[in-house]
C-alpha positions as CSV (number, residue, x, y, z in Angstrom):
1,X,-11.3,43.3,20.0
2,X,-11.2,45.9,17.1
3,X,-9.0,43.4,15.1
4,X,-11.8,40.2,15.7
5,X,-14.4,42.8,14.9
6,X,-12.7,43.9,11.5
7,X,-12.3,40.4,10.9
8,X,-15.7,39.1,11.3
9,X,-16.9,41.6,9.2
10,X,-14.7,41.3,6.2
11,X,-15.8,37.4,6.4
12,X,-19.1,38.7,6.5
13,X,-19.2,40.7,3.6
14,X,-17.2,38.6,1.2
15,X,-19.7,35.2,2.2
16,X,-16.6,33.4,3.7
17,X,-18.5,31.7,6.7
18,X,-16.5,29.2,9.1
19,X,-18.0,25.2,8.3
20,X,-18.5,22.6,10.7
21,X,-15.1,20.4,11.2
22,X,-13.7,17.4,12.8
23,X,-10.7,15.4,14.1
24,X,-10.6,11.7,14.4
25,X,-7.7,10.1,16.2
26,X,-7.7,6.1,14.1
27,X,-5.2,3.1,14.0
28,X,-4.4,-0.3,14.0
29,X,-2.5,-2.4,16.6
30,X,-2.0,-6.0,15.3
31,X,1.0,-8.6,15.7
32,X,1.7,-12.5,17.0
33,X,4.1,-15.2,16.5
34,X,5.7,-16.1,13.6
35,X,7.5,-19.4,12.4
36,X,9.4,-20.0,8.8
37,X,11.6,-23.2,8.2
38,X,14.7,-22.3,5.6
39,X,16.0,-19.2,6.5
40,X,18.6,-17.7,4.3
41,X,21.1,-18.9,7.3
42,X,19.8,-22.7,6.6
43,X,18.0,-22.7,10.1
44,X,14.2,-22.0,11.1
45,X,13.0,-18.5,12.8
46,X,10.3,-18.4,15.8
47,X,9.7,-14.9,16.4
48,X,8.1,-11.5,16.0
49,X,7.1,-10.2,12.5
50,X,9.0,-6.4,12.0
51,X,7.0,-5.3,9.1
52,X,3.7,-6.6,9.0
53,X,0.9,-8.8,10.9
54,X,-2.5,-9.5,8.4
55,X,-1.9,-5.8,7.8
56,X,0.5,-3.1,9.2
57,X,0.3,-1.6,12.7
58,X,-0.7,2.6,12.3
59,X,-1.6,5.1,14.0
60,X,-3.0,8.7,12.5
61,X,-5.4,11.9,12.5
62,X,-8.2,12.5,10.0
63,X,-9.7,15.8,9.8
64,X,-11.9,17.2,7.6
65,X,-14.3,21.1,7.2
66,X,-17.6,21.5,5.3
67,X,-17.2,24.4,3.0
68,X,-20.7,24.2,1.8
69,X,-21.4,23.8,-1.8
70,X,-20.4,20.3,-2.3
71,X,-17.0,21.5,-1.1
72,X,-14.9,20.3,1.8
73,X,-11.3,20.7,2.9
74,X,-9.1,17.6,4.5
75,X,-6.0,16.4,5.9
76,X,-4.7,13.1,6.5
77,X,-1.7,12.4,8.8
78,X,-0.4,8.6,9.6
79,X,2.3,6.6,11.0
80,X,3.6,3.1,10.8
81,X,5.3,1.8,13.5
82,X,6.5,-2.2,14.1
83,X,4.6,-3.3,17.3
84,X,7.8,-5.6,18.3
85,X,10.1,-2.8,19.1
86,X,8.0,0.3,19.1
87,X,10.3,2.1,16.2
88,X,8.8,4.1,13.2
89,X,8.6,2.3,9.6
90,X,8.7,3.9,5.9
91,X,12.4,4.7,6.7
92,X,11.8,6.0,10.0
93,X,9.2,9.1,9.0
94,X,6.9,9.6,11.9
95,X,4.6,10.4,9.4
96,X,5.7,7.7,6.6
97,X,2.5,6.3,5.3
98,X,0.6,9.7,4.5
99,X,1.0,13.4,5.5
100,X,-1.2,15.3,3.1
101,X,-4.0,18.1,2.8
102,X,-6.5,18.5,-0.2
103,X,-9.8,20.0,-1.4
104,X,-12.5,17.4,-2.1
105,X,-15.4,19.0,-4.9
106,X,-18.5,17.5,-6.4
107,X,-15.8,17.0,-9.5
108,X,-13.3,15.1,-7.0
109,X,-10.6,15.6,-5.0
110,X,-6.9,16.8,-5.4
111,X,-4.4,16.4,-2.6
112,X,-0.7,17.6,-1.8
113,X,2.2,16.1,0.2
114,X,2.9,12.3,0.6
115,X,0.3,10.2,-0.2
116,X,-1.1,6.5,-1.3
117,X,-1.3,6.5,-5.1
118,X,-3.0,4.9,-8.1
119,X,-1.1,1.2,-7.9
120,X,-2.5,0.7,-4.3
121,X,-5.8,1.9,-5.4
122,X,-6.0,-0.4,-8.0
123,X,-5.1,-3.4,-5.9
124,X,-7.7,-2.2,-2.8
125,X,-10.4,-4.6,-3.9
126,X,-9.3,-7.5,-5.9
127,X,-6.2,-8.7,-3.4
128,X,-8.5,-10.4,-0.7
129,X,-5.6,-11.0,1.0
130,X,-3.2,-7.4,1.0
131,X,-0.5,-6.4,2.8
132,X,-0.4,-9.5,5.0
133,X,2.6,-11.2,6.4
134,X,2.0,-13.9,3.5
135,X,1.3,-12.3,0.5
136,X,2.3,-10.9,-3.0
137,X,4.9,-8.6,-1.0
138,X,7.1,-11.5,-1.2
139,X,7.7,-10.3,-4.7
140,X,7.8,-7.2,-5.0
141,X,7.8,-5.2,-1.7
142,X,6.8,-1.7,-3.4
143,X,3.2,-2.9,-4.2
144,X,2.1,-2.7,-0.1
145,X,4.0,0.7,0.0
146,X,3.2,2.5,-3.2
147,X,2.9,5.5,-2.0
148,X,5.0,9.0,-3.6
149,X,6.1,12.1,-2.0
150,X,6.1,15.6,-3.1
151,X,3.0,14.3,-5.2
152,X,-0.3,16.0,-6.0
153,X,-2.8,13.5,-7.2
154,X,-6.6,13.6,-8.0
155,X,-9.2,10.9,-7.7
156,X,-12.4,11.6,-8.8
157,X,-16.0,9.1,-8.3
158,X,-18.6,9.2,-11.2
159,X,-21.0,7.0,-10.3
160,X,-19.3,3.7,-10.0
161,X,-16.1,4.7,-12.3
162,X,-13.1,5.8,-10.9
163,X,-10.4,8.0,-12.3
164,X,-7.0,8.5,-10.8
165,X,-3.9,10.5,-10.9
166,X,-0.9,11.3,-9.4
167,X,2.5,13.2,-9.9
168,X,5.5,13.4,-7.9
169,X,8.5,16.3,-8.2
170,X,10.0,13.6,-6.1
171,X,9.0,10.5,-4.9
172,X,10.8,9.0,-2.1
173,X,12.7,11.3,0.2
174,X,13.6,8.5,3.0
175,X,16.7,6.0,2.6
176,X,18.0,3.5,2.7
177,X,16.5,1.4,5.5
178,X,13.4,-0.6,4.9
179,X,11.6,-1.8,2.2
180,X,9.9,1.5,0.6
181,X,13.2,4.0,1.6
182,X,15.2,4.5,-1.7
183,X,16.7,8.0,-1.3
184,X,15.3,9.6,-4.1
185,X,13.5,12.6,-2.9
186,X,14.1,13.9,-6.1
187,X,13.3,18.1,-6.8
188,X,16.8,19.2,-8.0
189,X,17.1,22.4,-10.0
190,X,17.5,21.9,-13.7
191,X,17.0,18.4,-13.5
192,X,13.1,17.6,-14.4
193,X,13.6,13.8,-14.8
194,X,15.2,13.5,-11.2
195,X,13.0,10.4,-9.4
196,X,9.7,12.0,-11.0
197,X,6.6,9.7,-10.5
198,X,3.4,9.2,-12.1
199,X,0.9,6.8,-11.5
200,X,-2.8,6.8,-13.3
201,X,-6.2,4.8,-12.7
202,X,-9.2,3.7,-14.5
203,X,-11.6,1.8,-12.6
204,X,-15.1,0.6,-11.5
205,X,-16.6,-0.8,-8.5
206,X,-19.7,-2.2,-8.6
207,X,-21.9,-4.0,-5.7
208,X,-21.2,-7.5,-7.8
209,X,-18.2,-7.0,-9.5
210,X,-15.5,-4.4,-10.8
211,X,-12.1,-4.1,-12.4
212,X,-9.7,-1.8,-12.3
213,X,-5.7,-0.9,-14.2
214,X,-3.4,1.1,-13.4
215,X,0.3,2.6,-15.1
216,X,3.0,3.4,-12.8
217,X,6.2,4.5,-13.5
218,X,9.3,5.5,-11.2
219,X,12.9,7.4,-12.0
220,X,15.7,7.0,-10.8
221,X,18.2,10.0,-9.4
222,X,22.1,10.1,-8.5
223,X,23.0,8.7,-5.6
224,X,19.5,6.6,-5.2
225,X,19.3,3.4,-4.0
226,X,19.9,0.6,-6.8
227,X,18.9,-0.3,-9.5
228,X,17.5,3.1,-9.8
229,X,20.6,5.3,-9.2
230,X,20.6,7.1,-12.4
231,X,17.3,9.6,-13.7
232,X,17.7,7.7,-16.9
233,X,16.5,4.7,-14.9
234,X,13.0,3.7,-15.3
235,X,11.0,1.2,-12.8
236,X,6.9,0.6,-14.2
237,X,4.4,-1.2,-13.0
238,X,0.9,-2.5,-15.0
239,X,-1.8,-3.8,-12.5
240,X,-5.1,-5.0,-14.3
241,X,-7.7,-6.7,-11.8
242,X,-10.9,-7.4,-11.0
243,X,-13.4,-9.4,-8.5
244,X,-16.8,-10.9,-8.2
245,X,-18.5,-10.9,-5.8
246,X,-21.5,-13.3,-4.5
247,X,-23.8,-13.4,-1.2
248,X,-21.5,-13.6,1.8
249,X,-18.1,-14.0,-0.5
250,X,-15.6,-12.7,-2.9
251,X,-13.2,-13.8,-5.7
252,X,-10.3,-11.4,-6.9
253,X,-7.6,-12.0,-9.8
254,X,-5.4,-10.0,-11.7
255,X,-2.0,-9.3,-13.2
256,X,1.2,-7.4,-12.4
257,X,3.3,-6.5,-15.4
258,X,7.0,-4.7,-14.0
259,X,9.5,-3.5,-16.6
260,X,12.5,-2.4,-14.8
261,X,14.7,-0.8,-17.7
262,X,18.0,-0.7,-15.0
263,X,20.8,-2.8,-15.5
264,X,19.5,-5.8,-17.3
265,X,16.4,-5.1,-17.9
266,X,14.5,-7.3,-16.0
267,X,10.7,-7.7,-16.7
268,X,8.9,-9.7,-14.5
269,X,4.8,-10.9,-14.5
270,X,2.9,-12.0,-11.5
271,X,-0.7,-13.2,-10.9
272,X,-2.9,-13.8,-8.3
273,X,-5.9,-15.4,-7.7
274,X,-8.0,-15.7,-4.6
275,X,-11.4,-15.6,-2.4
276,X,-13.0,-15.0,1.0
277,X,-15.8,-16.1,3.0
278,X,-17.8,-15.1,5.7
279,X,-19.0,-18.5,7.3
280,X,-20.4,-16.2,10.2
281,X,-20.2,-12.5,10.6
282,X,-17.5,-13.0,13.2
283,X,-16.0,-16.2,11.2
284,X,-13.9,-15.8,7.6
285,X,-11.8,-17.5,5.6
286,X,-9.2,-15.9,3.1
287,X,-7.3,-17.7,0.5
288,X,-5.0,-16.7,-2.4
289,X,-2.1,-18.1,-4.8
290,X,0.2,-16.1,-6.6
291,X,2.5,-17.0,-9.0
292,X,5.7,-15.2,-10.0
293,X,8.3,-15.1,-13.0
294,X,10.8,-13.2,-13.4
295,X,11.8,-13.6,-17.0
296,X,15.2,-15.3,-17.7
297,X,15.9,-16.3,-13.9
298,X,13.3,-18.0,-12.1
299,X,9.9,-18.6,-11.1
300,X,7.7,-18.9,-7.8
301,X,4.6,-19.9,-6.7
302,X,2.9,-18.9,-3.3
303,X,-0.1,-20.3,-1.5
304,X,-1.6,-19.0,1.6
305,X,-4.7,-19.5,3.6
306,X,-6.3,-17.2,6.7
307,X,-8.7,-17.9,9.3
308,X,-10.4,-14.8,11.1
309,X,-12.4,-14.9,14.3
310,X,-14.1,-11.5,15.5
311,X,-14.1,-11.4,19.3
312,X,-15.6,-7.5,18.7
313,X,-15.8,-4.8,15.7
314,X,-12.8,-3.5,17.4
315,X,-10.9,-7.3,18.1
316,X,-9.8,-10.2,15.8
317,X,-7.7,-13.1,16.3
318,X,-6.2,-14.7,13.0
319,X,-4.2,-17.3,11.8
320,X,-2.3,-17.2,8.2
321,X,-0.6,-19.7,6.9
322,X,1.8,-19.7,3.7
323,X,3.6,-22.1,1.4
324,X,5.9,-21.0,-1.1
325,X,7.5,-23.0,-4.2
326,X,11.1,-21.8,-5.5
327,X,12.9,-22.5,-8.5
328,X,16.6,-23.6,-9.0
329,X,17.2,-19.7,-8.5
330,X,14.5,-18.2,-6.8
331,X,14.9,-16.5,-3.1
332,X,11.2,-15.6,-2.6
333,X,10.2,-15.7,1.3
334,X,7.3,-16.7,2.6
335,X,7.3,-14.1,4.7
336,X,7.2,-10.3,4.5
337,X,10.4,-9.3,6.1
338,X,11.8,-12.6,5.8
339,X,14.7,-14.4,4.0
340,X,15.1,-17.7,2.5
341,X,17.7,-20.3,0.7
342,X,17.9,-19.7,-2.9
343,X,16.2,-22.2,-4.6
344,X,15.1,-23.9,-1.6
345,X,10.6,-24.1,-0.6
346,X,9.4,-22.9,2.6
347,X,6.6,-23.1,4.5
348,X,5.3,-20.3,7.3
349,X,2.8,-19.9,10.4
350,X,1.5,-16.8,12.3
351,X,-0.7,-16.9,15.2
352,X,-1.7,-13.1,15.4
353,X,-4.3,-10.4,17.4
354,X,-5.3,-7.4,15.8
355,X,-7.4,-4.4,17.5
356,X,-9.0,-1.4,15.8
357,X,-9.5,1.9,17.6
Protein backbone atom coordinates (compact mmCIF):
# COMPACT_ATOMS: atom_id res chain seq x y z
CA UNK A 1 0.00 0.00 0.00
CA UNK A 2 2.93 2.40 0.95
CA UNK A 3 4.52 1.62 -2.49
CA UNK A 4 0.96 2.58 -4.60
CA UNK A 5 0.78 5.59 -2.29
CA UNK A 6 4.43 6.76 -3.05
CA UNK A 7 3.63 6.23 -6.46
CA UNK A 8 0.49 8.11 -6.92
CA UNK A 9 2.04 10.87 -5.45
CA UNK A 10 5.19 11.23 -7.41
CA UNK A 11 2.73 11.03 -10.60
CA UNK A 12 0.95 13.62 -8.92
CA UNK A 13 3.53 16.02 -8.38
CA UNK A 14 5.38 15.67 -11.67
CA UNK A 15 1.72 16.18 -13.82
CA UNK A 16 2.11 12.53 -15.17
CA UNK A 17 -1.74 11.59 -15.02
CA UNK A 18 -2.95 8.08 -16.52
CA UNK A 19 -5.13 8.82 -20.17
CA UNK A 20 -7.99 7.04 -21.35
CA UNK A 21 -6.94 3.83 -23.57
CA UNK A 22 -8.22 1.12 -25.72
CA UNK A 23 -7.82 -2.32 -27.39
CA UNK A 24 -9.51 -3.30 -30.48
CA UNK A 25 -9.35 -6.98 -31.55
CA UNK A 26 -9.75 -6.40 -35.96
CA UNK A 27 -9.25 -8.73 -39.05
CA UNK A 28 -10.17 -10.01 -42.24
CA UNK A 29 -11.38 -13.63 -43.18
CA UNK A 30 -11.77 -13.81 -47.05
CA UNK A 31 -11.10 -16.78 -49.55
CA UNK A 32 -13.00 -18.97 -52.54
CA UNK A 33 -12.29 -20.92 -55.50
CA UNK A 34 -9.85 -20.39 -57.84
CA UNK A 35 -9.30 -21.57 -61.62
CA UNK A 36 -6.11 -20.67 -63.94
CA UNK A 37 -5.57 -22.52 -67.46
CA UNK A 38 -1.53 -22.86 -68.32
CA UNK A 39 0.17 -23.76 -65.34
CA UNK A 40 3.85 -23.84 -65.42
CA UNK A 41 3.13 -27.92 -65.51
CA UNK A 42 1.13 -27.26 -68.92
CA UNK A 43 -2.17 -28.32 -67.14
CA UNK A 44 -5.02 -26.09 -65.48
CA UNK A 45 -5.44 -25.65 -61.48
CA UNK A 46 -9.05 -25.58 -59.62
CA UNK A 47 -8.36 -24.85 -56.15
CA UNK A 48 -7.67 -22.72 -53.10
CA UNK A 49 -5.67 -19.45 -53.32
CA UNK A 50 -2.52 -19.68 -50.57
CA UNK A 51 -1.69 -16.11 -50.54
CA UNK A 52 -4.39 -13.92 -51.25
CA UNK A 53 -8.33 -13.63 -51.90
CA UNK A 54 -9.34 -9.64 -53.11
CA UNK A 55 -7.09 -8.92 -50.21
CA UNK A 56 -5.14 -11.04 -47.54
CA UNK A 57 -6.78 -12.80 -44.66
CA UNK A 58 -5.45 -10.96 -40.96
CA UNK A 59 -5.99 -10.91 -37.83
CA UNK A 60 -4.55 -8.24 -35.15
CA UNK A 61 -4.77 -5.82 -31.92
CA UNK A 62 -4.87 -2.03 -32.08
CA UNK A 63 -4.44 -0.07 -29.07
CA UNK A 64 -3.96 3.23 -28.43
CA UNK A 65 -3.67 6.03 -24.87
CA UNK A 66 -4.54 9.75 -24.83
CA UNK A 67 -1.70 11.55 -23.38
CA UNK A 68 -3.42 14.88 -23.57
CA UNK A 69 -1.87 17.66 -25.38
CA UNK A 70 -2.38 16.54 -28.83
CA UNK A 71 -0.35 13.49 -27.80
CA UNK A 72 -1.17 9.86 -27.85
CA UNK A 73 0.81 6.63 -27.62
CA UNK A 74 0.00 3.33 -29.95
CA UNK A 75 0.72 -0.01 -30.81
CA UNK A 76 -0.19 -2.05 -33.67
CA UNK A 77 0.22 -5.93 -33.74
CA UNK A 78 -1.07 -8.15 -36.94
CA UNK A 79 -0.89 -11.44 -38.46
CA UNK A 80 -1.38 -13.03 -41.87
CA UNK A 81 -2.45 -16.29 -42.02
CA UNK A 82 -3.66 -18.41 -45.47
CA UNK A 83 -7.32 -19.35 -44.76
CA UNK A 84 -6.80 -22.75 -46.84
CA UNK A 85 -4.57 -24.39 -44.34
CA UNK A 86 -4.66 -22.24 -41.25
CA UNK A 87 -0.57 -21.61 -41.39
CA UNK A 88 1.09 -18.11 -40.66
CA UNK A 89 2.38 -16.01 -43.92
CA UNK A 90 5.28 -13.27 -44.15
CA UNK A 91 7.69 -16.33 -43.59
CA UNK A 92 5.87 -17.74 -40.89
CA UNK A 93 6.02 -14.59 -38.25
CA UNK A 94 2.94 -14.77 -36.18
CA UNK A 95 3.19 -11.24 -36.22
CA UNK A 96 4.52 -10.75 -39.98
CA UNK A 97 2.57 -7.93 -41.28
CA UNK A 98 3.17 -5.28 -38.43
CA UNK A 99 4.41 -5.49 -34.71
CA UNK A 100 5.17 -1.93 -33.77
CA UNK A 101 4.66 0.92 -30.99
CA UNK A 102 4.92 4.80 -31.66
CA UNK A 103 4.10 8.23 -30.29
CA UNK A 104 1.57 10.04 -32.53
CA UNK A 105 1.96 14.36 -31.93
CA UNK A 106 0.17 17.24 -33.43
CA UNK A 107 3.62 17.31 -35.71
CA UNK A 108 3.04 13.51 -36.59
CA UNK A 109 3.88 10.27 -35.73
CA UNK A 110 7.07 8.15 -35.35
CA UNK A 111 6.92 4.40 -34.91
CA UNK A 112 9.49 1.42 -34.06
CA UNK A 113 9.57 -2.32 -34.92
CA UNK A 114 8.21 -3.90 -38.14
CA UNK A 115 5.99 -1.90 -39.97
CA UNK A 116 4.22 -0.95 -43.51
CA UNK A 117 6.37 1.71 -45.22
CA UNK A 118 6.33 4.56 -47.72
CA UNK A 119 5.95 2.32 -51.11
CA UNK A 120 2.60 0.84 -49.80
CA UNK A 121 1.57 4.23 -48.67
CA UNK A 122 1.99 5.66 -51.87
CA UNK A 123 0.12 2.96 -53.69
CA UNK A 124 -3.06 3.08 -50.84
CA UNK A 125 -5.21 5.20 -53.03
CA UNK A 126 -4.50 5.15 -56.64
CA UNK A 127 -4.39 0.97 -57.11
CA UNK A 128 -8.30 0.53 -57.02
CA UNK A 129 -7.68 -2.84 -57.29
CA UNK A 130 -4.52 -3.77 -54.49
CA UNK A 131 -3.31 -6.71 -53.16
CA UNK A 132 -5.94 -8.92 -54.97
CA UNK A 133 -5.45 -12.36 -56.28
CA UNK A 134 -5.26 -10.54 -59.86
CA UNK A 135 -3.28 -7.76 -59.64
CA UNK A 136 0.16 -5.83 -60.14
CA UNK A 137 1.63 -8.60 -57.62
CA UNK A 138 2.02 -10.68 -60.66
CA UNK A 139 5.08 -8.51 -61.22
CA UNK A 140 6.65 -7.78 -58.65
CA UNK A 141 5.49 -9.52 -55.45
CA UNK A 142 7.30 -6.98 -52.91
CA UNK A 143 4.85 -4.09 -53.82
CA UNK A 144 1.69 -5.89 -51.62
CA UNK A 145 4.39 -6.70 -48.87
CA UNK A 146 6.55 -3.56 -48.57
CA UNK A 147 6.81 -3.55 -45.33
CA UNK A 148 10.77 -3.30 -43.26
CA UNK A 149 11.77 -4.52 -40.03
CA UNK A 150 13.97 -3.06 -37.41
CA UNK A 151 12.61 0.26 -38.98
CA UNK A 152 11.64 3.60 -37.36
CA UNK A 153 9.57 5.65 -39.70
CA UNK A 154 7.54 8.96 -39.45
CA UNK A 155 4.44 10.03 -41.29
CA UNK A 156 3.20 13.24 -40.64
CA UNK A 157 -0.51 15.03 -42.05
CA UNK A 158 -0.49 18.82 -42.92
CA UNK A 159 -3.63 19.45 -44.07
CA UNK A 160 -4.04 17.42 -47.04
CA UNK A 161 -0.08 16.79 -47.70
CA UNK A 162 1.58 13.92 -46.53
CA UNK A 163 5.19 13.41 -45.71
CA UNK A 164 6.81 10.05 -45.09
CA UNK A 165 9.74 8.29 -43.89
CA UNK A 166 11.23 5.28 -42.94
CA UNK A 167 14.66 3.59 -41.99
CA UNK A 168 15.53 0.16 -41.41
CA UNK A 169 19.00 -1.27 -39.45
CA UNK A 170 17.58 -4.23 -41.10
CA UNK A 171 14.84 -4.97 -43.21
CA UNK A 172 13.77 -8.48 -43.54
CA UNK A 173 14.59 -10.88 -40.75
CA UNK A 174 12.40 -13.96 -42.09
CA UNK A 175 13.55 -16.45 -44.96
CA UNK A 176 13.37 -18.03 -47.36
CA UNK A 177 9.78 -19.16 -47.71
CA UNK A 178 7.18 -16.96 -49.19
CA UNK A 179 7.14 -14.15 -51.22
CA UNK A 180 8.33 -11.16 -48.73
CA UNK A 181 11.03 -13.72 -46.61
CA UNK A 182 14.58 -12.79 -47.99
CA UNK A 183 16.82 -13.48 -44.89
CA UNK A 184 18.25 -10.29 -44.54
CA UNK A 185 17.62 -9.15 -41.11
CA UNK A 186 20.48 -7.20 -41.44
CA UNK A 187 22.15 -5.29 -37.99
CA UNK A 188 25.67 -6.74 -38.06
CA UNK A 189 28.44 -4.99 -36.20
CA UNK A 190 30.72 -2.93 -38.35
CA UNK A 191 28.80 -3.49 -41.29
CA UNK A 192 26.40 -0.23 -41.75
CA UNK A 193 25.39 -1.13 -45.37
CA UNK A 194 24.16 -4.70 -44.29
CA UNK A 195 20.20 -4.97 -45.88
CA UNK A 196 19.66 -1.16 -44.68
CA UNK A 197 16.30 0.22 -46.00
CA UNK A 198 14.91 3.52 -46.63
CA UNK A 199 11.81 4.43 -48.17
CA UNK A 200 10.41 8.28 -48.35
CA UNK A 201 6.98 9.95 -49.32
CA UNK A 202 5.49 13.08 -50.61
CA UNK A 203 1.95 13.09 -51.10
CA UNK A 204 -1.60 14.65 -51.13
CA UNK A 205 -5.02 13.44 -50.80
CA UNK A 206 -7.70 15.50 -51.59
CA UNK A 207 -11.65 14.80 -51.54
CA UNK A 208 -11.35 14.95 -55.68
CA UNK A 209 -8.11 14.03 -56.46
CA UNK A 210 -4.44 13.45 -55.16
CA UNK A 211 -1.07 12.13 -56.15
CA UNK A 212 1.51 10.84 -54.43
CA UNK A 213 5.77 9.37 -55.07
CA UNK A 214 7.66 7.55 -53.32
CA UNK A 215 11.76 6.36 -53.34
CA UNK A 216 12.60 3.12 -52.02
CA UNK A 217 15.62 1.43 -51.81
CA UNK A 218 16.75 -2.12 -50.43
CA UNK A 219 20.50 -3.75 -49.66
CA UNK A 220 21.53 -6.66 -49.90
CA UNK A 221 23.57 -8.82 -47.03
CA UNK A 222 25.70 -12.17 -47.10
CA UNK A 223 23.95 -15.02 -47.22
CA UNK A 224 20.50 -13.18 -48.31
CA UNK A 225 18.21 -14.51 -50.58
CA UNK A 226 19.13 -13.65 -54.41
CA UNK A 227 19.77 -11.31 -56.25
CA UNK A 228 20.48 -9.47 -53.15
CA UNK A 229 23.04 -11.60 -51.45
CA UNK A 230 25.79 -9.15 -51.30
CA UNK A 231 25.38 -5.44 -49.17
CA UNK A 232 26.74 -3.94 -52.32
CA UNK A 233 23.45 -5.04 -53.89
CA UNK A 234 20.98 -2.43 -54.47
CA UNK A 235 17.02 -3.16 -55.20
CA UNK A 236 14.94 0.59 -55.73
CA UNK A 237 11.69 1.28 -56.42
CA UNK A 238 9.98 4.79 -57.85
CA UNK A 239 6.13 4.81 -57.51
CA UNK A 240 4.44 8.19 -58.90
CA UNK A 241 0.50 7.99 -58.86
CA UNK A 242 -2.48 9.68 -58.58
CA UNK A 243 -6.48 9.47 -58.85
CA UNK A 244 -9.61 11.33 -59.48
CA UNK A 245 -12.23 10.97 -58.20
CA UNK A 246 -15.98 11.80 -59.32
CA UNK A 247 -19.59 11.28 -57.57
CA UNK A 248 -19.94 7.57 -56.71
CA UNK A 249 -16.50 6.58 -58.66
CA UNK A 250 -12.71 6.60 -58.94
CA UNK A 251 -9.90 6.45 -61.52
CA UNK A 252 -6.28 5.67 -60.39
CA UNK A 253 -2.94 5.53 -62.61
CA UNK A 254 0.59 5.58 -62.09
CA UNK A 255 4.10 4.31 -62.67
CA UNK A 256 6.59 1.89 -61.08
CA UNK A 257 10.12 2.47 -61.95
CA UNK A 258 12.59 -0.73 -60.37
CA UNK A 259 16.38 -0.55 -60.83
CA UNK A 260 17.73 -3.71 -59.47
CA UNK A 261 21.63 -3.06 -59.74
CA UNK A 262 22.31 -7.15 -58.92
CA UNK A 263 23.60 -9.31 -61.46
CA UNK A 264 22.56 -7.81 -64.70
CA UNK A 265 21.13 -5.03 -63.85
CA UNK A 266 17.76 -5.37 -64.66
CA UNK A 267 15.44 -2.23 -64.78
CA UNK A 268 12.02 -2.80 -65.25
CA UNK A 269 8.76 -0.11 -65.60
CA UNK A 270 5.26 -0.91 -65.01
CA UNK A 271 1.91 1.04 -65.26
CA UNK A 272 -1.42 0.77 -64.24
CA UNK A 273 -4.41 2.24 -64.95
CA UNK A 274 -7.92 1.60 -63.50
CA UNK A 275 -11.47 2.62 -61.91
CA UNK A 276 -14.36 1.70 -59.62
CA UNK A 277 -17.87 2.17 -59.28
CA UNK A 278 -20.42 2.01 -56.86
CA UNK A 279 -23.69 1.09 -58.96
CA UNK A 280 -25.42 0.75 -55.42
CA UNK A 281 -23.93 1.08 -52.09
CA UNK A 282 -23.89 -2.66 -51.71
CA UNK A 283 -23.04 -3.14 -55.73
CA UNK A 284 -19.32 -2.18 -57.27
CA UNK A 285 -17.37 -2.76 -59.94
CA UNK A 286 -13.47 -2.61 -60.04
CA UNK A 287 -11.35 -2.65 -63.07
CA UNK A 288 -7.63 -2.22 -63.92
CA UNK A 289 -4.79 -3.02 -66.61
CA UNK A 290 -1.28 -3.08 -65.99
CA UNK A 291 1.37 -3.34 -68.23
CA UNK A 292 4.90 -4.61 -67.57
CA UNK A 293 8.48 -4.48 -69.21
CA UNK A 294 11.17 -5.61 -68.14
CA UNK A 295 13.88 -4.09 -70.28
CA UNK A 296 15.86 -6.37 -72.63
CA UNK A 297 13.60 -9.62 -71.87
CA UNK A 298 10.05 -9.34 -72.19
CA UNK A 299 6.87 -7.63 -71.72
CA UNK A 300 3.32 -8.31 -70.15
CA UNK A 301 0.04 -6.96 -70.08
CA UNK A 302 -2.65 -7.80 -67.43
CA UNK A 303 -6.41 -7.09 -67.40
CA UNK A 304 -8.70 -7.79 -64.67
CA UNK A 305 -12.25 -6.97 -63.70
CA UNK A 306 -14.19 -7.36 -60.10
CA UNK A 307 -17.67 -7.54 -59.10
CA UNK A 308 -18.61 -6.79 -55.36
CA UNK A 309 -21.93 -7.52 -53.75
CA UNK A 310 -22.37 -6.41 -49.87
CA UNK A 311 -24.62 -8.91 -48.12
CA UNK A 312 -23.69 -6.56 -44.72
CA UNK A 313 -20.84 -3.86 -43.59
CA UNK A 314 -19.22 -6.88 -42.23
CA UNK A 315 -19.97 -9.52 -45.54
CA UNK A 316 -19.09 -9.44 -49.28
CA UNK A 317 -19.24 -11.81 -51.96
CA UNK A 318 -16.86 -11.12 -55.02
CA UNK A 319 -15.92 -12.32 -58.17
CA UNK A 320 -12.39 -11.29 -60.02
CA UNK A 321 -11.51 -12.15 -63.06
CA UNK A 322 -8.02 -11.81 -64.87
CA UNK A 323 -6.39 -12.09 -68.31
CA UNK A 324 -2.81 -11.82 -68.76
CA UNK A 325 -0.71 -11.36 -72.21
CA UNK A 326 2.94 -12.83 -72.26
CA UNK A 327 5.72 -12.31 -74.48
CA UNK A 328 8.06 -14.89 -76.26
CA UNK A 329 9.79 -14.86 -72.70
CA UNK A 330 7.55 -13.70 -70.20
CA UNK A 331 6.32 -16.05 -67.05
CA UNK A 332 3.87 -13.56 -65.44
CA UNK A 333 0.83 -15.41 -63.66
CA UNK A 334 -2.36 -14.39 -63.57
CA UNK A 335 -2.53 -15.19 -60.34
CA UNK A 336 -0.79 -14.22 -57.02
CA UNK A 337 0.72 -17.37 -55.96
CA UNK A 338 0.52 -18.90 -59.15
CA UNK A 339 2.83 -20.15 -62.00
CA UNK A 340 2.58 -20.16 -65.72
CA UNK A 341 4.27 -21.38 -69.16
CA UNK A 342 6.90 -19.04 -70.24
CA UNK A 343 5.69 -17.23 -72.93
CA UNK A 344 2.40 -18.75 -72.94
CA UNK A 345 -1.32 -16.17 -71.97
CA UNK A 346 -3.56 -17.26 -69.35
CA UNK A 347 -6.68 -16.47 -68.18
CA UNK A 348 -8.03 -16.84 -64.27
CA UNK A 349 -11.51 -16.96 -62.19
CA UNK A 350 -12.12 -16.61 -58.44
CA UNK A 351 -15.41 -16.99 -56.92
CA UNK A 352 -14.65 -15.59 -53.25
CA UNK A 353 -16.46 -14.45 -49.55
CA UNK A 354 -14.91 -12.04 -47.55
CA UNK A 355 -16.03 -11.08 -43.77
CA UNK A 356 -14.81 -8.15 -41.70
CA UNK A 357 -14.84 -8.25 -37.83
Amino acid sequence: MKAKWLAATIFASTGIAYGQSSVTLYGIVDSGVEYYNNSSTKGSFVGMPTLTGEVPSRWGLRGSEDLGSGFEAFFVLESGFALSNGTLGYGGRLFGRQANVGLSTPLGSVTVGRQMNMSMYALFDADVIGPSVHSMASFDTYLPNARSDNAVGYLGTFGGFKLGATYSFGRDAAGPVGPSATNCPGQVPGNILACRQYTMLAAYTGPQFGAAASYDVMRGGNGATAPLSSPGATDAHVIVDGYVSFGSGKVGMGWVRRNTSAGSHAQSDLFFLGGNYFFTPAFSADAQVVRYILRSHSDSTLMVGRLNYLLSKQTTLYTSVGYVINSEFGNAPVAAGGTVATGKNQFGVMLGVQHKF
